[in-house]
C-alpha positions in Angstrom: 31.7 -39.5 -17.8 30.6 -42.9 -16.4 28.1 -43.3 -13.7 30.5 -44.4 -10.9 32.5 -41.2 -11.4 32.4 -37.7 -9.6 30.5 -34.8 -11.4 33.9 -32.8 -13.2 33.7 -29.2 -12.0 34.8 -27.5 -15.1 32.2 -29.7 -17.2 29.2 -28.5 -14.4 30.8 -24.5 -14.8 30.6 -25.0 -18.6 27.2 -26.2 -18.6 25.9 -23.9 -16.8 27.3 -21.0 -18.7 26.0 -22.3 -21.9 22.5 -22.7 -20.6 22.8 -26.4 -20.7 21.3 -27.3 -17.2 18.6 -30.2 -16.0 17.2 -28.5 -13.7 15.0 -25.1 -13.9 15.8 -21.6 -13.8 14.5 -21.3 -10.4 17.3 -24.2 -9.3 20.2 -22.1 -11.0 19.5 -19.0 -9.8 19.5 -19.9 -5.8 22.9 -21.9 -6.4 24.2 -18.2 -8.1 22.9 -16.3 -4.9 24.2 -19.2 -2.9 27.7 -19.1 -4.7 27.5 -15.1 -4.0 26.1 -15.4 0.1 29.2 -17.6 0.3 31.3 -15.0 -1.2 30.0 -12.3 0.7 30.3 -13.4 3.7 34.0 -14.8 2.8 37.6 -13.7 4.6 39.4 -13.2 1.8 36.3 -10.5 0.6 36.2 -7.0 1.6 33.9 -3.9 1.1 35.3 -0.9 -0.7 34.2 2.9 -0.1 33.9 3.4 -3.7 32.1 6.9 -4.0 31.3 9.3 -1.7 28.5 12.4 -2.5 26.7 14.6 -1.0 23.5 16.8 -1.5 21.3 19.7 -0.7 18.3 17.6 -2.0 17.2 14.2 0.0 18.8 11.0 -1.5 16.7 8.0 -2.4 17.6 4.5 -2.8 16.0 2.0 -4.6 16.9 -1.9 -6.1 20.4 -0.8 -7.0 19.4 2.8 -8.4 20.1 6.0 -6.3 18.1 8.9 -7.0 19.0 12.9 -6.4 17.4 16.0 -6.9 13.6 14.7 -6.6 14.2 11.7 -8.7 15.5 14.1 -11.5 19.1 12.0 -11.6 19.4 8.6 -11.5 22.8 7.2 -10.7 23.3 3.0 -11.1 25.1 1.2 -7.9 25.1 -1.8 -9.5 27.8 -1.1 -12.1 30.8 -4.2 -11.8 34.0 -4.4 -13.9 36.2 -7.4 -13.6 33.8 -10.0 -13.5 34.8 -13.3 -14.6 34.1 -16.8 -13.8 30.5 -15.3 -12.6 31.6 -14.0 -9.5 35.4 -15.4 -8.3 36.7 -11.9 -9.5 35.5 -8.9 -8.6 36.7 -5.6 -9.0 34.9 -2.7 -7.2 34.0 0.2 -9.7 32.2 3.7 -9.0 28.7 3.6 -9.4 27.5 5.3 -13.2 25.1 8.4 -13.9 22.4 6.5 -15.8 19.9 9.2 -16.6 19.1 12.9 -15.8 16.0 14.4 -16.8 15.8 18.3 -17.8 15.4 20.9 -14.5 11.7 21.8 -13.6 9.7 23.7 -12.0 9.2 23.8 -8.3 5.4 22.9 -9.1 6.6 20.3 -11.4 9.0 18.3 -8.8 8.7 14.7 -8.1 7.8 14.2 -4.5 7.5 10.6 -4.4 7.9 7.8 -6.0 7.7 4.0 -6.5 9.9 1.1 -8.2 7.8 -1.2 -10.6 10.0 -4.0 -12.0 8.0 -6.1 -14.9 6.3 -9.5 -13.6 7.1 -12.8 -14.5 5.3 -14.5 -17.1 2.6 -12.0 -17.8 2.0 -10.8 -21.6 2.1 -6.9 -21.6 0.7 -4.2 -23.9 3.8 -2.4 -25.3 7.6 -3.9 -25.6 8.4 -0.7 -22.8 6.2 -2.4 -20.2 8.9 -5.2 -19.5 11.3 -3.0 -18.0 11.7 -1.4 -14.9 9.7 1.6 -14.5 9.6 4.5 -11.8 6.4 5.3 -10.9 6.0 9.3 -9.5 4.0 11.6 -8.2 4.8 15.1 -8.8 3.9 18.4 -6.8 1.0 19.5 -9.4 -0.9 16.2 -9.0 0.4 14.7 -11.8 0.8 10.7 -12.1 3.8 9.3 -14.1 5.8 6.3 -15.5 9.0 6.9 -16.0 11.9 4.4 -17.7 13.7 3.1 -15.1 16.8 2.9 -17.3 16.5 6.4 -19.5 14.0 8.6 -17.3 11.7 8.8 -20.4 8.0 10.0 -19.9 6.4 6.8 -20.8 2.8 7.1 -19.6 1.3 10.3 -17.3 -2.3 10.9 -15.6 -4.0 13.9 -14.1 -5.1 12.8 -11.0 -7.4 16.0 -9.5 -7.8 19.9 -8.8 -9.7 19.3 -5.9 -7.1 18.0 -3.3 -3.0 18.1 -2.9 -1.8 14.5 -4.0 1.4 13.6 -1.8 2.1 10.5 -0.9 2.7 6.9 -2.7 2.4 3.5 -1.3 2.2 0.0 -2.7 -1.2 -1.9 -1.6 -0.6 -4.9 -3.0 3.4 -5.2 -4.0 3.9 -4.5 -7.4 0.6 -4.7 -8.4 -1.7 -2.1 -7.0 -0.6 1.4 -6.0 -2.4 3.7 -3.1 -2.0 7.3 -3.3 -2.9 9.4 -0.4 -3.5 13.0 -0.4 -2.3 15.7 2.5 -4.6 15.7 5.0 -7.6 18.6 4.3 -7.3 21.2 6.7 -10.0 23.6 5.2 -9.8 27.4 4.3 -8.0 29.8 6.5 -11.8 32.1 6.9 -13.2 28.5 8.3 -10.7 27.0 10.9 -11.1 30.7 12.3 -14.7 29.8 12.2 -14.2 26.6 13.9 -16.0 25.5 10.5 -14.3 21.7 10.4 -13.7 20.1 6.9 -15.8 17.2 6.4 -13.3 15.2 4.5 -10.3 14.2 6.1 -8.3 12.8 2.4 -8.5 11.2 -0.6 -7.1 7.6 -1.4 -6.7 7.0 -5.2 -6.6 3.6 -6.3 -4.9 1.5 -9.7 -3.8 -1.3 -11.1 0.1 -1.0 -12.6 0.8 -2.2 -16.2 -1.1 -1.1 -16.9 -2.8 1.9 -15.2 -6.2 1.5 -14.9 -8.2 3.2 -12.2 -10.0 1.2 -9.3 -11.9 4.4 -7.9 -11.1 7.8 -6.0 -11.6 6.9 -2.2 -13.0 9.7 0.2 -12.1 9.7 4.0 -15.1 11.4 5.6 -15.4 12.4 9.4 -19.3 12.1 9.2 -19.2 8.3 8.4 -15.7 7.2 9.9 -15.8 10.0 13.1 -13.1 11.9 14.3 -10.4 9.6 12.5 -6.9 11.2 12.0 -5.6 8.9 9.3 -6.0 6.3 7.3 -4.2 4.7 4.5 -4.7 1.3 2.4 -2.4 -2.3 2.6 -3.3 -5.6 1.4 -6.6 -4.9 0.2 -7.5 -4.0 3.4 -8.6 0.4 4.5 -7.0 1.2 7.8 -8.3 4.0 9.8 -7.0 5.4 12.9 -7.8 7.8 15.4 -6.4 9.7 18.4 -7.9 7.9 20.9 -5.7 4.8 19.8 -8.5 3.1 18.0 -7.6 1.3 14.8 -10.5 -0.1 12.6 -10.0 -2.8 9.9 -12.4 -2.8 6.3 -12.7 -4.3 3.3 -11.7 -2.1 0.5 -13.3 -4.6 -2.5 -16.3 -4.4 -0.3 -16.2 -0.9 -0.1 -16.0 -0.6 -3.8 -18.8 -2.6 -4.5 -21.2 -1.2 -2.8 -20.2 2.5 -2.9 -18.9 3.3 -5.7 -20.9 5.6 -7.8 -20.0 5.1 -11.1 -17.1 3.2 -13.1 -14.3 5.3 -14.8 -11.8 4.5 -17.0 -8.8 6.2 -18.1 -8.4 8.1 -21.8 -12.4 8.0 -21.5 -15.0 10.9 -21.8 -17.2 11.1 -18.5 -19.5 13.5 -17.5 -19.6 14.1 -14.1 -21.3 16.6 -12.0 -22.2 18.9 -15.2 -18.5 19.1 -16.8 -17.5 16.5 -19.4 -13.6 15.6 -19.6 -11.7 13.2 -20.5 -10.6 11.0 -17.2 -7.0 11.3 -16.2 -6.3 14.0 -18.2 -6.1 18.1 -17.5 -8.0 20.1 -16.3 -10.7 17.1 -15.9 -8.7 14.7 -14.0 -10.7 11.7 -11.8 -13.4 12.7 -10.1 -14.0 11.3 -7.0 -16.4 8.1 -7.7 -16.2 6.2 -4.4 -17.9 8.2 -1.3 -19.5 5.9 1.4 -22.9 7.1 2.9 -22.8 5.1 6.0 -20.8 3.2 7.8 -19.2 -0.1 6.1 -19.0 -3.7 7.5 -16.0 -3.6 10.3 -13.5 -6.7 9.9 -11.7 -5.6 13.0 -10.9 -3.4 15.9 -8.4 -2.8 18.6 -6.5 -0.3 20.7 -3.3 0.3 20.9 -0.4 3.1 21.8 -0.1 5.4 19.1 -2.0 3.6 17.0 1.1 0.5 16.4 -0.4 -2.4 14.3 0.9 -5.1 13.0 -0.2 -8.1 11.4 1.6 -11.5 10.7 2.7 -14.9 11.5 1.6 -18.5 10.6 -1.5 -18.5 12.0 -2.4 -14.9 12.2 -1.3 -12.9 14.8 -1.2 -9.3 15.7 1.3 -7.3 17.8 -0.1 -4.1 20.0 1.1 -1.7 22.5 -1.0 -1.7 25.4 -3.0 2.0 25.0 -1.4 3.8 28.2 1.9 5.6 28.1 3.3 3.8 31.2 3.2 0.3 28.9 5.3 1.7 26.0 8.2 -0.7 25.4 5.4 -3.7 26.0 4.2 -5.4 23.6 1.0 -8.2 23.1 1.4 -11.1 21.0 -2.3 -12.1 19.9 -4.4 -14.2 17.8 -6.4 -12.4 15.2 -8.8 -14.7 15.4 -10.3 -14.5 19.0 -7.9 -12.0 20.1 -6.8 -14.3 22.5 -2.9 -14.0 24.1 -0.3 -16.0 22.8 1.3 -18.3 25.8 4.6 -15.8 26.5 2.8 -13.1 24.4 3.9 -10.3 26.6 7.1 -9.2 25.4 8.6 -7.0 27.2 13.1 -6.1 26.7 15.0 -5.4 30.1 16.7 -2.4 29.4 17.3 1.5 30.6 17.5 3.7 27.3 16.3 6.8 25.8 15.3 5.0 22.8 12.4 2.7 22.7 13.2 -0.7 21.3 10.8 -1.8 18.1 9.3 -5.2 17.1 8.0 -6.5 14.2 7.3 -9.8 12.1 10.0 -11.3 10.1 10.1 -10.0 7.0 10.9 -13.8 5.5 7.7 -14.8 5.5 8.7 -17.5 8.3 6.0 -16.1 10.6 8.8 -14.9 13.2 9.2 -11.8 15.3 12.2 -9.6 15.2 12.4 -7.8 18.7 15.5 -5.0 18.5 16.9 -3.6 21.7 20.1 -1.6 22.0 22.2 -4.3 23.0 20.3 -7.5 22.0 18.2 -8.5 18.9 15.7 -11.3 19.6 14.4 -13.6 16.8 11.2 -15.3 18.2 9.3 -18.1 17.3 5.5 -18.5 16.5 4.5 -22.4 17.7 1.8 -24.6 18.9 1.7 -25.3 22.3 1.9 -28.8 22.8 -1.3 -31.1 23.5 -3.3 -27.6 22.8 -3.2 -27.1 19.0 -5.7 -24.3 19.0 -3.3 -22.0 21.3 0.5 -20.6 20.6 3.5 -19.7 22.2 6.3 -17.4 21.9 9.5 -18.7 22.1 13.2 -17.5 21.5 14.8 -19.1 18.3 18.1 -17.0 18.7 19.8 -13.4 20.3 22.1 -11.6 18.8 24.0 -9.3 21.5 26.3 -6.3 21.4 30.2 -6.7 21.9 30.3 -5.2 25.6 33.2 -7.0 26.9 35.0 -3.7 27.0 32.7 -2.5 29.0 32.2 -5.0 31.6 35.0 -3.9 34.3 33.8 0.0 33.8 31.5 -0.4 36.5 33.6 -2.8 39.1 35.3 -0.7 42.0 39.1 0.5 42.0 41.5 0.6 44.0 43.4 3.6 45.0 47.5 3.4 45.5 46.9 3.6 49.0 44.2 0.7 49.4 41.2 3.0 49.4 38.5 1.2 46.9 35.8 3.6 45.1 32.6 2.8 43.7 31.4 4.1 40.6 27.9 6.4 41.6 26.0 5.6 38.3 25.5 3.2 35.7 25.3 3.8 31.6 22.4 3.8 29.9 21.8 0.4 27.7 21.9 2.8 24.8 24.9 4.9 26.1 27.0 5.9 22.6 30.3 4.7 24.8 28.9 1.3 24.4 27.9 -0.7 21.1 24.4 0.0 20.3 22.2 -1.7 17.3 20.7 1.0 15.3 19.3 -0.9 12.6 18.2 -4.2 11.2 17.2 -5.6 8.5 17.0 -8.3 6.1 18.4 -9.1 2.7 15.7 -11.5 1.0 17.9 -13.2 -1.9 21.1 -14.0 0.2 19.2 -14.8 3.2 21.2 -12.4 5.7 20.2 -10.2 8.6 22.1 -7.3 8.2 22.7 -5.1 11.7 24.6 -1.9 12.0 26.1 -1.5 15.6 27.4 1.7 16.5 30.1 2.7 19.3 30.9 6.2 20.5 35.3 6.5 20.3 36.5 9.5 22.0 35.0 12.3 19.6 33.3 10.5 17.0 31.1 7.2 16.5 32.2 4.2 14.5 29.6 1.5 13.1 30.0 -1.7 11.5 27.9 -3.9 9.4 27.3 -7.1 10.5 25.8 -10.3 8.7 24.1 -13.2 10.6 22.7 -16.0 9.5 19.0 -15.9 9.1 18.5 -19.2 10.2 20.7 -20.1 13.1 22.2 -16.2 13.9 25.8 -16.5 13.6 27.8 -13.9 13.0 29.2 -14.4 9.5 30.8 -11.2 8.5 31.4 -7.8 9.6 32.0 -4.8 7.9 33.2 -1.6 9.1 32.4 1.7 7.9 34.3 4.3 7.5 33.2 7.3 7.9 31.9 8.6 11.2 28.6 7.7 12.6 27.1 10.6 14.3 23.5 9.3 16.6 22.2 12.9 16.6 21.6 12.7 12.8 19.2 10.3 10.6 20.7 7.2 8.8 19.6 5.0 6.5 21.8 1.7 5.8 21.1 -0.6 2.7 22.7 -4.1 1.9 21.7 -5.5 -1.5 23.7 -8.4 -2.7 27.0 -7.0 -3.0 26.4 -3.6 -2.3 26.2 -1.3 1.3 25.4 2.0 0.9 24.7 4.6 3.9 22.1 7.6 3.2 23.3 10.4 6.2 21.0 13.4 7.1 22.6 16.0 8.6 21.6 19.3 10.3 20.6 22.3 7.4 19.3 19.2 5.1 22.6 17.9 4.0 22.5 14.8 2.7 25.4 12.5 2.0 25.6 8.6 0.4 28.9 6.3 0.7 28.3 3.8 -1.2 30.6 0.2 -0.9 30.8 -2.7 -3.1 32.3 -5.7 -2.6 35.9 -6.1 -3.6 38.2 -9.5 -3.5 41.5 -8.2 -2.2 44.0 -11.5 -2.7 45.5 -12.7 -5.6 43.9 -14.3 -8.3 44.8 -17.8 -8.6 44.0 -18.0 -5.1 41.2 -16.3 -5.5 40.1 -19.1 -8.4 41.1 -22.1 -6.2 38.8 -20.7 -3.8 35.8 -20.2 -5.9 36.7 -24.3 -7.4 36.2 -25.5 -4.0 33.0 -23.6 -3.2 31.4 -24.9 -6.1 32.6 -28.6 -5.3 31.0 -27.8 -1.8 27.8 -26.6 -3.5 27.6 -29.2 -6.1 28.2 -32.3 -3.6 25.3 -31.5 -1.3 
């Protein structure tokens, strides 16, 4: 091909699928989830209901696996027949059990659990560890990893006798994994005694892939005071208390200068005149990190119901004024002198029963997401100019509801004989006869805000997925679901690549999942000519 010719798009679509490419893996794997963003979001493509369950047990979702019965089954969503030409024919298919693991005990349940998908260029023990694994917690304090793929037993820790283990959360994101007990409420013979129970919980702390223990964490009202919670994020303890307070430490800090001795898993420890083997029954991991006076405090600040959110490019922080009359406003602040952001009170213009929500941009752009029922603001963190050591708040695009249907409900009509009557009331900005956003969220690899706007018809509600541009806000695609959207129950809605897929709680914990995938309905040689002229699009930028 000679230099004053046009790259040949068979020769670029041959190259690539033979791994012949210039440019790095990094480079071919954006144009793919560019090539499938533009087919998503395409006329000719449509999402298919392609299974439909339900459940006595709550349903889980996670990175393309759904999970039933306490994690016991594992059912792939991510199962595609008729691909070809990488994605310019696709062919919806039910998703496929992938594992079930053998019934348990009620004591031997999994009551929570984390995804753990291998890292990138790190060199790992055993050939198991570069595969996805499921990390749980089950009801008898037990610690497992569990093959993401079979639901094999691959590694499992005791964690303790002397507290209820319940709860698991990432503290740094694939990396290092908090968990929390229930909160310790003492012996029946003491609360009758008003005797209170010193400790509050327990935090345990490790490094995935693999495990090893950081240290056994002990909340305790005599140092902290009468704190109702805490929990661990980013390296960073965060306790909270009923007044509104929230207080901001250093966890490392907290490690090195309380902790009382170091323990290692698979290890014999003595420890308070009993020798065991650490992380394994009935020894477990004692707790080896209790703080006997009151750490350095990074930060402080009120704020209604304890809502606290850090974010943005510089730092900023988002509170609730602490008094009950300010719920719905929120304070945009820098963490650094706590100062108010120029248009940092944000405050949405709406009668509802729900509360709207804010919070920062997933993306890592350093915006603000502010969600109302019939508007969903995307704000912008700047300098304000000739001032670079202040910022402002600014609007970088709104989504609204579809009211225009709604618009003449309120106007006055006219009677056959001349009379004109005015309507006595208004709707609610959240009214189910109007369309409401319920949720929004963002999918990070196609770069899409996803929002799920429900309207009440006659009886029943009816909600449609809709996908914006993250940058700009324009409504590229919508997607209607099919089944009926009731407001009194809980939903969850998740859009990953090419999948949708709707978790529904309702009343008597019934749980059901619909699950779409994305289906090309036309025929195939136009379906081809399309794909062609994407990628010439693509490849001439």
């Amino acid at each position: 091909m000679g230099p004053s010719q046009k790259p040949n798009v068979c020769r670029r679509l041959s190259r690539r699928a033979l791994g012949f490419f210039s440019r790095d893996a990094g480079v071919v794997q954006r144009t793919n989830l560019g090539i499938l963003r533009a087919l998503v979001c395409s006329e000719s493509t449509k999402f298919k209901n392609v299974w439909t369950t339900h459940s006595k047990s709550p349903i889980a979702y996670e990175r393309g696996r759904i999970y039933f019965d306490n994690y016991r089954c594992c059912v792939s969503s991510t199962d595609s027949s008729g691909l070809l030409l990488g994605f310019c024919f696709y062919v919806a298919s039910e998703p496929r059990k992938l594992y079930e693991m053998p019934k348990c005990s009620k004591s031997e349940k999994i009551e929570d659990a984390l995804l753990w998908e291998c890292p990138v260029g790190e060199m790992l023990p055993n050939t198991s560890d570069y595969k996805s694994s499921l990390i749980a917690l089950t009801a008898h304090n037990w610690l497992l990893r569990i093959s993401a793929t079979t639901g094999k037993v691959l590694e499992k820790i005791y964690l303790a006798s002397y507290c209820k283990f319940r709860y698991l959360s990432w503290d740094t994101p694939q990396e290092v994994i908090a968990v929390k007990s229930a909160q310790s409420k003492g012996s029946a013979l003491a609360q009758q005694a008003g005797i209170q129970q010193p400790v509050l919980l327990y935090l345990a702390v490790f490094h995935v892939l693999p495990f090893s223990l950081i240290g056994i964490l002990e909340i305790n009202k005599k140092i902290f005071g009468s704190v109702t919670d805490a929990t661990l994020s980013h390296g960073i303890l965060i306790v909270m208390y009923s007044s509104g307070l929230v207080r901001l430490y250093s966890f490392q800090a907290i490690t090195e200068q309380f902790m009382q001795q170091k323990l290692d898993l698979g290890c014999a420890c003595r420890w308070g005149g009993t020798t065991g083997t650490v992380g394994e029954a009935p020894f477990g991991i004692p707790c080896n990190i209790k703080i006997t006076d009151t750490p350095p405090l990074l930060f402080e600040v009120s704020s209604l119901e304890n809502a606290f959110q850090i974010g943005g490019h510089p730092w900023h922080y988002i509170i609730t004024p602490n008094k009950k009359k300010q719920k719905g406003v929120f304070h945009i602040c820098a963490l650094k002198d706590n100062s108010l952001a120029k248009n940092g009170v944000q405050e949405m213009e709406c009668c509802s029963l729900e509360s709207d929500w804010i919070y920062f941009h997933p993306d890592a752009s350093g915006r603000i997401i502010h969600v109302g029922p019939n508007q969903v603001k995307v704000l912008k963190l700047s300098e304000v100019e000739n001032n670079s050591a202040q910022h402002q708040i600014s609007e970088d695009f709104v989504i609204l509801a579809d009211r225009e249907k709604n618009k003449n409900e309120n106007l006055p009509t006219v009677t056959a004989s001349g009379r004109v009557v005015k309507k006595s009331f208004n709707l609610l900005d959240d009214d189910p006869e109007q369309e409401t956003f319920k949720i929004v969220d963002y999918e990070d690899e196609l770069d899409l805000l996803s929002v799920v706007a429900v309207t009440q018809i006659d009886a029943e509600g009816k909600a449609h997925l809709d996908f914006h541009c993250n940058e700009y806000g324009t409504l590229l695609k919508s997607i209607p679901l099919v089944e009926s959207w009731d407001v009194t129950y809980s939903h969850e809605v998740y859009f990953d690549r090419d999948l949708v897929l709707h978790i529904e709680q309702k009343p008597s914990r019934v749980f059901s999942c619909y699950v779409y995938q994305m289906a090309n309905v036309k025929d195939f040689k136009q379906t081809v000519s399309e794909f062609f002229f994407l990628i010439c699009r693509l490849f001439s930028c």
